[in-house]
Steps between C-alpha positions, in 0.01 A plus 500: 500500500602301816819386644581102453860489642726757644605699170251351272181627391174323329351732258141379371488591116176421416234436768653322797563233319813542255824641685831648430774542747731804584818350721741796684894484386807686598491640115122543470173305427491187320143469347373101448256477216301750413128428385241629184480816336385693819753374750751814473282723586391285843888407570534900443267571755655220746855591451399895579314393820807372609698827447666385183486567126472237190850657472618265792465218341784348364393149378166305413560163520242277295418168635393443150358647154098447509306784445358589840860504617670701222199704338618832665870427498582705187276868670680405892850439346456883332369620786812385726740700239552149381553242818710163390291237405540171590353116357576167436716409213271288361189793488742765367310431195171535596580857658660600193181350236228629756289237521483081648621307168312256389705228712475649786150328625462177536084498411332624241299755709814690590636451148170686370478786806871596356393604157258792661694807423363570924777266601815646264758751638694782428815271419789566745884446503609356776838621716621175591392161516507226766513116517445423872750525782593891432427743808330787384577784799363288763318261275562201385404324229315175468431309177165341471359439131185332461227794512791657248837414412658753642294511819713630815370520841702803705687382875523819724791380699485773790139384576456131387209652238383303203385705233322215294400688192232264314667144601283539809131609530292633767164576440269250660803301623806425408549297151713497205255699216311403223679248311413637159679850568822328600749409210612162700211411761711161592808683529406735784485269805848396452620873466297600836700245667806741431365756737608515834191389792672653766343845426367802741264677221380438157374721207259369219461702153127444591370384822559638866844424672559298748714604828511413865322171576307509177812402344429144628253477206805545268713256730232226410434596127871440470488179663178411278701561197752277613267200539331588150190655650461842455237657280545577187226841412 
């Protein structure tokens, strides 16, 4: 668990590589994404070294419904006493079916990875839905399909802090993800051009974040993006 931006915490789910974040509000903790099968009992452990309960939490946001974002969901949103939960309109479905449909990957290696019963859900009702533009506590909400449809990347406003979700990934640089897992590969450099570039901090679902003068490397990636350059896996 580390600090990324003044009332925002990185919580590493799996490894060091796959992250959930825990954001301070007047009215509690607002939980984004939550991670596999395991990941309550690590966001447990985080959220108690802090001083607080699962109790505290009053909303998970979900940048969107793939498995290693929503596999726990159903065991942390029991655990809360039943914190709000929060999606795009367009994956309400998926939450509720428990598993990628069929559509929902663009290649035919994703399509096949979806059918392992390792990558369904306990299905999950959502509280309320978004469509971009709403401002969840201090949140708010931008619309960028092409890994998903419903794909929303999360604006802390207080602290200029991206919180990327999959659109972005940083693992041995910046880059958009495996084409095949997205349902829209062409879609998503377009919809990255709807974040803002003129951002302090920024959390990946997977990857380390970037803050302080490292965020130069996301300052360029945007630009690269712009000009129809930036890698694609």
């Amino acid at each position: 668990m580390s600090g990324l931006a003044r009332g925002i915490v990185r919580i590493p789910t799996r490894g060091d590589g796959d992250n959930c974040f825990l954001i301070e509000e007047d009215d509690g903790l607002t939980l984004v994404d939550v991670g596999w099968k395991n990941a309550p009992t690590v966001i447990r452990q985080a959220v108690e070294a802090a001083g607080r309960t699962l109790t505290d939490i009053s909303r998970i946001v979900i940048t969107h419904a793939h498995p290693d974002h929503v596999r726990g969901l159903a065991e942390l949103v029991a655990r809360t006493g039943g914190a709000d939960v929060f999606i795009h309109e367009l994956e309400e479905r998926w939450l509720t079916a428990g598993r990628v449909p069929r559509h929902g990957r663009s290649g035919a290696l994703g399509r096949a990875i979806d059918h392992l019963p390792l990558l369904h859900w306990q299905p999950v009702a959502a509280t309320r839905t978004v469509t971009g533009g709403e401002s969840i506590g201090s949140l708010r909400v931008i619309h960028t399909p092409g890994h998903s449809p419903g794909h929303i990347v999360l604006l802390h406003e207080p602290t200029r802090t991206l919180l990327v979700g999959d659109a972005v990934f940083h693992r041995s640089g910046l880059a958009l993800g495996p084409a095949a897992l997205a349902a829209d590969p062409a879609a998503r450099p377009a919809s990255l051009l709807r974040m803002p570039r003129d951002v302090h901090a920024v959390g990946f679902a997977h990857g380390q974040p970037l803050s302080g003068e490292r965020i130069s490397a996301f300052h360029d990636f945007h630009q690269a993006i712009a000009a129809g350059e930036a890698r694609h896996a």
